[in-house]
PASE-265967 format. One record per residue (C-alpha): x, y, z; residue in three letters. Coordinates in Angstrom, 1 decimal. Example, Ala and Ser with C-alpha at 12.3 -4.5 7.8 and 13.67 -1.06 7.14 Angstrom:
// residues 2
+--------+--------+--------+------+
:     xx :     yy :     zz : rest :
+--------+--------+--------+------+
:   12.3 :   -4.5 :    7.8 :  ALA :
:   13.7 :   -1.1 :    7.1 :  SER :
+--------+--------+--------+------+
***
This chain:
// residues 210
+--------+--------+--------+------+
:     xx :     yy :     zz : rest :
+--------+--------+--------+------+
:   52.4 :   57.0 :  -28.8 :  UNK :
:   49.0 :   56.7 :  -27.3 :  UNK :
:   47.5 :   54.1 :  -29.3 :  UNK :
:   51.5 :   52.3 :  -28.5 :  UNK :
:   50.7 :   52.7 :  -25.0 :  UNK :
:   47.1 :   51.4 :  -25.1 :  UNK :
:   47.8 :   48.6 :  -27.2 :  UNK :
:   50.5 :   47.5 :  -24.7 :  UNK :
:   48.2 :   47.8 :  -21.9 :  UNK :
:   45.2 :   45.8 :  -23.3 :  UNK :
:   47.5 :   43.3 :  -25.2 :  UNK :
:   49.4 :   42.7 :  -21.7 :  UNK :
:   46.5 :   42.7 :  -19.0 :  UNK :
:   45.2 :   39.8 :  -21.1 :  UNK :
:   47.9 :   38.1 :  -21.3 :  UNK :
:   48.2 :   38.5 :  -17.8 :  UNK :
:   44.7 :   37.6 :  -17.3 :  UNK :
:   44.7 :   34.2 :  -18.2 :  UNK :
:   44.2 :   31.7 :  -15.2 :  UNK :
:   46.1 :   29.1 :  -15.9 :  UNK :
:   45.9 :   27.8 :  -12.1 :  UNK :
:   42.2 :   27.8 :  -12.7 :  UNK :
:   42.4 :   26.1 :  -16.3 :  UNK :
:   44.8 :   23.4 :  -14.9 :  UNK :
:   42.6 :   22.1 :  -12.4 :  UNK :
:   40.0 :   22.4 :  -14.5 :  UNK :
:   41.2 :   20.6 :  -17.0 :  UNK :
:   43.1 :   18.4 :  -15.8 :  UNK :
:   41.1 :   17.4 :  -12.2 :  UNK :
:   37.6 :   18.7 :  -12.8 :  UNK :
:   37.7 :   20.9 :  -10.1 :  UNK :
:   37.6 :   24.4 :   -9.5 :  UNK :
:   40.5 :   25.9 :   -7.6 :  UNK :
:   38.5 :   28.6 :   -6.0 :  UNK :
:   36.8 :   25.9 :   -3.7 :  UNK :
:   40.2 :   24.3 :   -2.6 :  UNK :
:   42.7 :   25.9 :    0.2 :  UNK :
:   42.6 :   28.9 :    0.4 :  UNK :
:   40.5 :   30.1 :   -3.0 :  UNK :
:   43.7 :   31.4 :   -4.7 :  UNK :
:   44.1 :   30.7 :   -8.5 :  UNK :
:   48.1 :   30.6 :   -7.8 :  UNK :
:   50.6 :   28.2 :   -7.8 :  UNK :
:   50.9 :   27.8 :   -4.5 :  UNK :
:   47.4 :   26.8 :   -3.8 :  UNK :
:   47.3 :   24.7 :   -7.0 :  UNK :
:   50.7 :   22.8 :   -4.9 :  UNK :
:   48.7 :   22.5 :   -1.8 :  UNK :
:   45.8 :   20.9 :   -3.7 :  UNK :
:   47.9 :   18.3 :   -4.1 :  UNK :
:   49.4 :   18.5 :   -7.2 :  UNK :
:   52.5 :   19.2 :   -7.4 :  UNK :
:   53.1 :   18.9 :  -11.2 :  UNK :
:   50.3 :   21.2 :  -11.5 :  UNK :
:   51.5 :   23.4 :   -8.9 :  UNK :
:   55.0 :   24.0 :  -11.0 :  UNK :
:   53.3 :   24.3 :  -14.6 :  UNK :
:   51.0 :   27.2 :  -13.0 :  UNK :
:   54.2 :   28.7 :  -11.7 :  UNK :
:   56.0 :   28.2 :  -14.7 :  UNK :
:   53.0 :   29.4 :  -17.0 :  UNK :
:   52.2 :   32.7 :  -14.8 :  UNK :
:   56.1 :   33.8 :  -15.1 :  UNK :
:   56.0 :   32.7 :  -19.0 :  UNK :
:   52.9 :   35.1 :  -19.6 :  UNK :
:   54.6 :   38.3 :  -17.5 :  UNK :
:   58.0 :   37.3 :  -20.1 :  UNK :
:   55.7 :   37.3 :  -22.8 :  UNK :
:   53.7 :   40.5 :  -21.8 :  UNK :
:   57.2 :   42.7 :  -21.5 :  UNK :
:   58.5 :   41.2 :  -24.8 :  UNK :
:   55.6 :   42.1 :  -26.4 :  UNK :
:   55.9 :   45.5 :  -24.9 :  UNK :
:   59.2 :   46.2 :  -26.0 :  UNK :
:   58.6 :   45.4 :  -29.9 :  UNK :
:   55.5 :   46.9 :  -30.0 :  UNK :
:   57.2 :   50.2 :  -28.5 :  UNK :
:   59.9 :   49.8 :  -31.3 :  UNK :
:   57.6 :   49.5 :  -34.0 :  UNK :
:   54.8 :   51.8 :  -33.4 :  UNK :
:   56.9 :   54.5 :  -30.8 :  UNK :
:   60.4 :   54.3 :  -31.7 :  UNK :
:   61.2 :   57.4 :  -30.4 :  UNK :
:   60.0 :   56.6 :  -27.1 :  UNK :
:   62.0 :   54.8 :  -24.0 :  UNK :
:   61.8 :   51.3 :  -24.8 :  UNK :
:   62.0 :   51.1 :  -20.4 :  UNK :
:   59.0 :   52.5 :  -20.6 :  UNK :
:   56.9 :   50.4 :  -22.4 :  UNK :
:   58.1 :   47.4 :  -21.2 :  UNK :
:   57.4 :   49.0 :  -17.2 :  UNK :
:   53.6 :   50.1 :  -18.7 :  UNK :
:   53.6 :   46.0 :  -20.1 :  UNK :
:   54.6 :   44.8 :  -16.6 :  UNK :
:   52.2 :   46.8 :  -14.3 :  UNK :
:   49.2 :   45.8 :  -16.8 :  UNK :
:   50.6 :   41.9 :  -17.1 :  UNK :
:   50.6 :   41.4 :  -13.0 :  UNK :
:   47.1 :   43.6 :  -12.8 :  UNK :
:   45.6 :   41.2 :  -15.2 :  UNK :
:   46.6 :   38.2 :  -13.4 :  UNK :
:   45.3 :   40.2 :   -9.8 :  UNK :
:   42.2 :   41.0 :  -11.6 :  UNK :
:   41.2 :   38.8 :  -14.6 :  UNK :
:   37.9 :   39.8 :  -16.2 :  UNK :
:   37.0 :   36.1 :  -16.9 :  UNK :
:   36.9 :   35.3 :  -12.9 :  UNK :
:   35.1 :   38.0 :  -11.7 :  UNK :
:   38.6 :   40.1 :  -10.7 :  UNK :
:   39.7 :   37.6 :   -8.2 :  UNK :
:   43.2 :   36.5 :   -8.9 :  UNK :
:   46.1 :   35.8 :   -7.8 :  UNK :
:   48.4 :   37.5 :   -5.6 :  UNK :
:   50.9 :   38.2 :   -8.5 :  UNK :
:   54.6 :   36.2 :   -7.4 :  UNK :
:   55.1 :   34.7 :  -10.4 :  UNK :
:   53.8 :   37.0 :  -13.0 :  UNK :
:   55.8 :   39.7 :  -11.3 :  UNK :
:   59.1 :   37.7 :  -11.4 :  UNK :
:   58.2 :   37.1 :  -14.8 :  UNK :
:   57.7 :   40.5 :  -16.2 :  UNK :
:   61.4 :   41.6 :  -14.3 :  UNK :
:   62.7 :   38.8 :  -15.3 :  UNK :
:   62.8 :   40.4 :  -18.9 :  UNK :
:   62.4 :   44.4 :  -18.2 :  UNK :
:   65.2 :   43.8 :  -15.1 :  UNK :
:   66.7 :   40.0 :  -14.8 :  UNK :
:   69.6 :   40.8 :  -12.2 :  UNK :
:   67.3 :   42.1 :   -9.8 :  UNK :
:   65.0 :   39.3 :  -10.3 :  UNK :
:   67.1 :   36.8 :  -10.5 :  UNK :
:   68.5 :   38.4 :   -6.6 :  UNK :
:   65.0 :   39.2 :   -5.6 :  UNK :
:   63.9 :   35.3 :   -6.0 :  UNK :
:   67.0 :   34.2 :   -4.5 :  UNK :
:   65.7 :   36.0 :   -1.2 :  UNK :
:   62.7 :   34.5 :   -2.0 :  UNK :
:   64.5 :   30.6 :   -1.5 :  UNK :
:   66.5 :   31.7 :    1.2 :  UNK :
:   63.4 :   33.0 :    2.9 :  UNK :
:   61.3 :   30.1 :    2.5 :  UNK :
:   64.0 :   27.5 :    3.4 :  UNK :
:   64.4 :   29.3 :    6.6 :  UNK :
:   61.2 :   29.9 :    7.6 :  UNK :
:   58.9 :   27.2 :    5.4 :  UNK :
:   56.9 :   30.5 :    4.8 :  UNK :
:   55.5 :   30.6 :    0.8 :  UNK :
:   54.0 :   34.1 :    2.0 :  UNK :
:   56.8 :   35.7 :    4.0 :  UNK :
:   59.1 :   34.7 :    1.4 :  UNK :
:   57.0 :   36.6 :   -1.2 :  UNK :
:   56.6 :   39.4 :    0.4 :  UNK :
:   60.7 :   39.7 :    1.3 :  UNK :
:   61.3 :   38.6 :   -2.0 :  UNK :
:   59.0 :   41.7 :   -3.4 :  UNK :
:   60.0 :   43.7 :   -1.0 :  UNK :
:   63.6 :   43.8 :   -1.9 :  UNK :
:   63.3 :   43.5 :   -6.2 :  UNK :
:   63.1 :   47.8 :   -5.9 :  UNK :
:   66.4 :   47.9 :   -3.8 :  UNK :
:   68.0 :   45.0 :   -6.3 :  UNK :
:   67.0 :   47.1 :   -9.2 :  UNK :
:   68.2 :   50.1 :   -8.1 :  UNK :
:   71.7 :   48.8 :   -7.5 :  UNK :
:   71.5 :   46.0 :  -10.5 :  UNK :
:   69.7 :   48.0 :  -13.6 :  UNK :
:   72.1 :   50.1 :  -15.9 :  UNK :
:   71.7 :   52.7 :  -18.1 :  UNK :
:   69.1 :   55.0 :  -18.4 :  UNK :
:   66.4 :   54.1 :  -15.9 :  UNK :
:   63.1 :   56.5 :  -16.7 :  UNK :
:   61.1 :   57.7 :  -13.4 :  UNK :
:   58.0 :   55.6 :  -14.8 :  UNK :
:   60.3 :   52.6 :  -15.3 :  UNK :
:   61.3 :   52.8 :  -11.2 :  UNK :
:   57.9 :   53.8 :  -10.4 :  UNK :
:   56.6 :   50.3 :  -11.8 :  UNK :
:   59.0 :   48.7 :   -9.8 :  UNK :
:   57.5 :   50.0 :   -6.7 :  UNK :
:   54.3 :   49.4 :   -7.4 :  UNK :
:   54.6 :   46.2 :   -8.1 :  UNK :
:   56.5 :   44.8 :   -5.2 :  UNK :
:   54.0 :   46.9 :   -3.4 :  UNK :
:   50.3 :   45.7 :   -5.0 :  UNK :
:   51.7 :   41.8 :   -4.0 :  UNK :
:   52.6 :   43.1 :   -0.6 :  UNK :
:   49.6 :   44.0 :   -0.3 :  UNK :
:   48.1 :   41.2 :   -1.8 :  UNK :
:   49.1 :   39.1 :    0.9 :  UNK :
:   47.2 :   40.9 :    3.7 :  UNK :
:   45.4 :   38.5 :    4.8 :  UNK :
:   49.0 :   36.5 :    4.9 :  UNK :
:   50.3 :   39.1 :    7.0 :  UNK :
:   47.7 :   38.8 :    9.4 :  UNK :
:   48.1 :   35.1 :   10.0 :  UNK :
:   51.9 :   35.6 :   10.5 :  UNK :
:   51.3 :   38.0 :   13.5 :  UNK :
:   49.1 :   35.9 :   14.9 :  UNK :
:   51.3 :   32.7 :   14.7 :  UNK :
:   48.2 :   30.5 :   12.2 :  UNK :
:   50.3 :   30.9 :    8.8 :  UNK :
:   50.3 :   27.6 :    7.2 :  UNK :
:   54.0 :   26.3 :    6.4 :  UNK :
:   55.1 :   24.9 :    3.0 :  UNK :
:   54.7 :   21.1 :    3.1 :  UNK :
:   50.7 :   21.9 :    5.5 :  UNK :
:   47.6 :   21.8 :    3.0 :  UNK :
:   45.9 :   24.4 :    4.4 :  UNK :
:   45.2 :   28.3 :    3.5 :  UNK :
:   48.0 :   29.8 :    1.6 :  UNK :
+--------+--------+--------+------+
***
C-alpha cells in the first residue's frame, strides 16, 4: 500500500510537472514564456502571447497529463493495492498531478495556476462535475471576458458539482482532494483577485497580465 501510494505520487507530480507552455514556446518560437505577459507557463498566457494555436495545445496537453496522471493512478492501485479504494488513488494521483504542474522541479517551482490540469484529473476521477464545473467556467467568461474570474467560479463550484454529481462510495480523502484543489487554484490566482477589486484585470481578447 505505501510503496502504491508513493509510486502514484512521484509517477503523477511528474507527469504533472511537465511544462508544456514552456516547451511550446520554446520550441516552437524560441522564446521563453516566463518573459512574456504575465510570466505564467499556462495556457492562457501562451494565448495572449499571441498564439493561439499554441495557446489551445498547452490547454489541451495540461488537461491530457492530469487524464493521464489519474489513469495511471487507478491501475497502479488495482495492481499493486487491490484491496484499497480505487477513489483513493486516483484523488492522491490528482492532488500530486496539479502540484507538479504548480510546482515543477525543472522551473524552479514556478508553474502554473493549475485550470487545466485540474479539469483534467476530474475529468477522469469525477467527469460530471467537471464537465458542469467548466461549463461555469464558459458561462463565466462569456459574461464577464474574465479568464481569471471564470477560473476561480469554475473551481470554486467543481466541490459542490461533485458532491451532488459523484455516486457511490465517495472516501473522505477522495472529497478532501476535491477541496483542495479548487482551493490551491483559488488561491493561485491571488494576485488575479487583487486586480479584479481594483478594476486593472486584463479581459480575454487584451494582451496584457493574465
Amino acid at each position: 500500500m505505501v510503496l502504491a501510494s508513493l509510486l502514484v505520487a512521484a509517477v503523477s507530480y511528474l507527469l504533472g510537472s511537465i511544462p508544456f507552455g514552456y516547451l511550446l514556446i520554446r520550441v516552437f518560437r524560441k522564446q521563453d514564456i516566463r518573459s512574456i505577459g504575465s510570466g505564467n507557463i499556462g495556457a492562457t498566457n501562451v494565448l495572449r502571447s499571441g498564439s493561439k494555436g499554441l495557446g489551445a495545445a498547452t490547454f489541451f496537453l495540461d488537461m491530457l497529463k492530469g487524464c493521464a496522471a489519474v489513469w495511471l493512478g487507478a491501475i497502479f492501485a488495482t495492481q499493486m493495492a487491490p484491496t484499497a479504494h480505487v477513489r483513493n488513488f486516483e484523488a492522491l494521483a490528482a492532488l500530486f498531478a496539479v502540484l507538479g504542474h504548480m510546482l515543477p522541479v525543472w522551473l524552479g517551482f514556478r508553474g502554473g495556476k493549475g485550470v487545466a490540469t485540474g479539469f483534467g484529473v476530474f475529468l477522469v476521477a469525477a467527469p460530471s462535475a467537471a464537465l458542469a464545473a467548466i461549463t461555469v467556467f464558459f458561462i463565466v467568461l462569456a459574461l464577464s471576458r474574465y479568464v481569471s474570474l471564470a477560473s476561480i467560479l469554475g473551481s470554486a463550484s467543481f466541490p459542490f458539482f461533485a458532491w451532488l454529481l459523484v455516486k457511490g462510495d465517495r472516501p473522505a480523502f477522495f472529497i478532501a482532494v476535491q477541496i483542495i484543489v479548487a482551493l490551491l487554484v483559488i488561491l493561485k490566482h491571488h494576485q488575479n483577485i487583487r486586480r479584479l477589486f481594483s478594476g486593472t484585470e486584463s479581459r480575454f481578447g487584451q494582451r496584457k497580465t493574465a
